[in-house]
Phi, psi and omega in degrees: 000150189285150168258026167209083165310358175265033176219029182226306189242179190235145134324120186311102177305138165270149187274124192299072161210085177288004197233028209272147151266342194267006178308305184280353183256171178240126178286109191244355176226189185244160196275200205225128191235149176240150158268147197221019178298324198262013190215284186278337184287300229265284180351321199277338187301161178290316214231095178284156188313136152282177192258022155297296184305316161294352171254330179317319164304299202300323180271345169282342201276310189311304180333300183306339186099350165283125190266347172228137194220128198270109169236031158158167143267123194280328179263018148222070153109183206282336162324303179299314175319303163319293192317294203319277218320306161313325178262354162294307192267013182309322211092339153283027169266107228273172159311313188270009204242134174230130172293133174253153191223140195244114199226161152277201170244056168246191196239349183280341199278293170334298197281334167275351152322279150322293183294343165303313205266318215312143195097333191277111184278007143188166193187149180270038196296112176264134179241160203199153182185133185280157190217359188282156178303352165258359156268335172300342174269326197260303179303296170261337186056080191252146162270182184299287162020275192280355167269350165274353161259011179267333192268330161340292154266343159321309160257008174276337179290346193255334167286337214249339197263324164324311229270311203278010195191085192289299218297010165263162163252086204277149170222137192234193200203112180235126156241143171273084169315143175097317177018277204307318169247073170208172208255120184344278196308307169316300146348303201278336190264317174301310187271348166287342179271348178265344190261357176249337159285319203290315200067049205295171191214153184286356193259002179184066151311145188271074182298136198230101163307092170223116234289166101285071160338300165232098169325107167241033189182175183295134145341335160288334196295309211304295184324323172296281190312352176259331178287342185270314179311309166306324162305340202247320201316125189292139174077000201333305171279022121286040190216127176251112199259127172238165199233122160214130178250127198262178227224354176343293221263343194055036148240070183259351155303271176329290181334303178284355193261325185286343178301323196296295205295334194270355200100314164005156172259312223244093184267109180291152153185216190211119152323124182083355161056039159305155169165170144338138151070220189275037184070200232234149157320111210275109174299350171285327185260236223007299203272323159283345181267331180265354165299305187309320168271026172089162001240145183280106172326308185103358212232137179258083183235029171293354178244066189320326218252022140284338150312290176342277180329305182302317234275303205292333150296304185294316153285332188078342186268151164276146161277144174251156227278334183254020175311097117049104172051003153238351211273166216280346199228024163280000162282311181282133188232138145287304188335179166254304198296314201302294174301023190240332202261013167258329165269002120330300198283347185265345179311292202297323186304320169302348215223299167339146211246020198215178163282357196295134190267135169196119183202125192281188219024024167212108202288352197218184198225088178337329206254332145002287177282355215086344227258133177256163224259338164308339183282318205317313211223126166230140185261126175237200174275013186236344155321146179235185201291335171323325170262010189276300170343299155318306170287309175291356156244024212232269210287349178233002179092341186258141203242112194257142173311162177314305171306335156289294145007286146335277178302338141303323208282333186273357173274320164317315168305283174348303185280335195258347168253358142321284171279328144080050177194154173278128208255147203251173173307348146297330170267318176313329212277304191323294194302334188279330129337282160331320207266315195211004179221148192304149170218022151112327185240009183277138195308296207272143148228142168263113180299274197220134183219159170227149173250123179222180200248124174300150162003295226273048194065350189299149157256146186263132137240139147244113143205191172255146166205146190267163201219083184055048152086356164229169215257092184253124164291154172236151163225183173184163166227141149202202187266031193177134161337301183314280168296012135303304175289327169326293216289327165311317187296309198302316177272331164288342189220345176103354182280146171240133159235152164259161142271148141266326171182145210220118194234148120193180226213170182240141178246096223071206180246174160033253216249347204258005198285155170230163183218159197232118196263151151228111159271133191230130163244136196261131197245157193287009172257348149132007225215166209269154160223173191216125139292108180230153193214155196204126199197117157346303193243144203263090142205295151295354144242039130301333176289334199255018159257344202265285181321325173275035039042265178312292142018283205291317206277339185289006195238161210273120198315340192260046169225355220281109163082000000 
């Protein structure tokens, strides 16, 4: 790379609309949208769609709610041809859904064009021809002149071919290809010479298509070119301003929402930002960024990842994982603060009196899209307790006090920096267990117990528990279950606990609920243990939470769990 680019490249002039408006406004209802996956999305592919793989797209694009759909050039050659002709006469084109078709501005091209549509009870034919100063120079070596007289005839061949083929209902679409790096006014003058053949009406608009062809400048200059082209353009309510926009710069997202903001009607792209080069405007983050503010898109993307599935079959391309509301880990936080601070927001969301969504680090609501609350918090070496947390109460029910929490969370690390892999809810359930509920190898097990009440209030625990494979009756007195049994371990085995503090909870509903004690005990060496217990019945397992305790406290501290 050069070290002084300013002696390679020039900086985009900006555009003199000191009076601009569109800075100030909010995008509140949705635009009227076309895909453009089955033409242009489909060009940009190594291996373009059969046309298995093209009517399936074609039938998820209907799914989504999208009513205008670009499904090919027809003229260049006979695959697209065939296809169109075949998807006119399928029947499977709803009523309310209209094809659009894409041509140049030649006339053997054109009339080929028409006949692809024969059958279609209304249809788009877009015609285009570039017009910015370096394809007038480089490309064709054409003056202005002659390139407004290429979209000229262009369109008088589309009023005359329109004419010859009544029983459709034609609509046309002109782009000044090149848009973005061509000069407003120049534009603004080539589609009023197209807007004087077609003759649009505010009841049969002209839709005038303008591309960023190559993204050259910020999303704001292109928002300036659509606001100035709608002010200058004749008839305005003929006019329909669609916006498509590329991704060169990777603001082709940005671009259309300020083109939306600039006055634009209309937005083309491709699901998912398939395209040429670095793609196409992704009409899915469009449409979901405005889902996010309160306005209804009009677009159907509650199941993403049957979109995903088609879009990536259908292309051959991958989504990538940190993809904008689809990718497989835009849900997912690792982090330790992130997760603490999603499960905090999901806490106040139970306890809240209203729908509003609002859990930070999450701009949308995962089950929206289909996406289950399980994906949300995944645990690495880079997690905190929050997600451990999260997790054992999103797949087992269990709500660990903080401080427990706390203390698990270091076993968790431990094990995730061991193994140097993200550990799943299975290996969380597995360690926790090990760590704090009987698995079969733990000193005390308990066999059996009975409780009963002294005169004087005391409560007796009696019971048995095995000890390394043989069987000790136990006993105890104290002012609670709890402190009975403490007092059974301490004479029977010899363990001293303290409580410190004592929780539980109940786990599912109805006949299937079980409830779950957690104890935190201070051991004669000065140091906390934790208990957990799980039981049918919460009076055993406040005894298997005192005993996995005991358990813990009976183990050498660097052994504990």
């Amino acid at each position: 790379m050069l070290r002084d680019p300013s002696t390679k490249y020039r900086p985009f002039p900006t555009i003199n609309l000191p009076d601009r408006q569109w800075p100030s406004r909010t995008i509140t209802k949705a635009p009227i949208w076309l895909s453009t996956d089955m033409r242009d999305g489909n060009q940009a592919l190594i291996d373009p769609m059969d046309a298995e793989k093209k009517t399936r797209f074609f039938d998820l694009i209907v799914k989504t709610g999208i009513k205008e759909i670009e499904v090919g050039f027809p003229a260049s050659g006979a695959t697209d041809f065939d296809y169109i002709q075949n998807l006119v006469r399928s029947g499977r084109v709803p009523d309310d859904v209209t094809l659009q078709v894409l041509t140049q501005a030649r006339r053997d091209l054109i009339e080929t064009t028409f006949d692809s549509l024969i059958g279609a009870p209304t249809a788009i034919v877009h015609l285009y021809n570039a017009v910015s100063p370096a394809w007038r120079k480089i490309v064709f070596g054409m003056t202005k002149d002659e390139i407004k007289a290429i979209a000229v005839e262009g369109a008088k061949m589309l009023r005359d071919c329109a004419a010859a083929r009544p029983s459709t209902d034609w609509r046309f679409e002109y782009s000044p290809e090149t848009f973005s790096t061509a000069e407003v006014d120049f534009s603004v003058e080539v589609c009023a010479a197209v807007m004087d053949v077609l003759q649009p009406t505010p009841d049969k608009p002209i839709i005038f298509n303008l591309p960023a062809t190559v993204e050259c400048a910020t999303p704001n200059v292109y928002a300036d070119q659509i606001e100035l082209f709608g002010r200058t353009i004749p008839n305005r309510d003929s006019v329909i301003i669609s916006l498509h926009t590329h991704n060169d710069r990777g603001t082709g997202v940005a671009a259309a929402e300020l083109g939306l903001m600039a006055g634009a009607d209309r937005v083309e792209g491709c699901l998912l930002g398939n395209g040429e080069r670095t793609g196409n405007c992704d009409l899915v983050t469009v449409a979901l960024n405005m889902y996010t503010q309160g306005v209804d898109p009009r677009l159907d993307f509650s199941d993403i990842d049957q979109i995903i599935n088609t879009v990536t079959y259908c292309t051959n391309l991958p989504v990538h994982p940190r993809h904008a509301y689809a990718g497989e880990l835009v849900y997912t936080s690792f982090s330790g603060s992130h997760q603490d601070a999603i499960k905090k927001g999901f806490g106040a969301r139970e306890r809240q009196n209203d729908d509003y969504w609002e859990v930070p680090y999450l701009p949308i609501d995962p089950a929206d899209l289909g996406r289950s609350y399980e994906a949300v918090i995944r645990v690495n070496s880079q997690s905190g307790k929050g997600g451990v947390a999260w997790i054992l109460e999103q797949d087992k029910g269990l709500k660990l006090p903080k401080r427990l929490q706390a203390d698990f969370s270091k076993h968790v690390q431990a094990l995730a920096d061991q193994t140097s892999r993200e550990l799943d809810a299975e290996d969380i359930w597995q360690l926790f267990q090990r760590t704090y509920l009987p698995y079969g190898g733990e000193r005390l097990q308990l066999q059996a117990y009975d409780e009963t009440r002294a005169p004087n209030g005391e409560r007796i625990f009696a019971g048995s528990i095995a000890e390394t494979g043989s069987v000790k009756s136990v006993s105890g007195r104290g002012n609670g279950l709890i402190s009975s049994v403490l007092a059974g371990i301490r004479d029977g085995f010899g363990i001293e606990l303290d409580v410190v503090d004592y929780v539980e909870h109940a786990i599912g509903h109805g006949s299937n609920v079980q409830a779950a004690a957690y104890v935190e005990c201070r051991a004669a060496d000065g140091q906390t243990v934790w208990g957990v217990g799980i039981d049918e019945d919460v009076a055993t397992a406040s005894v298997r939470a005192v005993l996995s305790a005991a358990n813990r406290a009976g183990t050498p501290p660097d052994q504990r769990g």
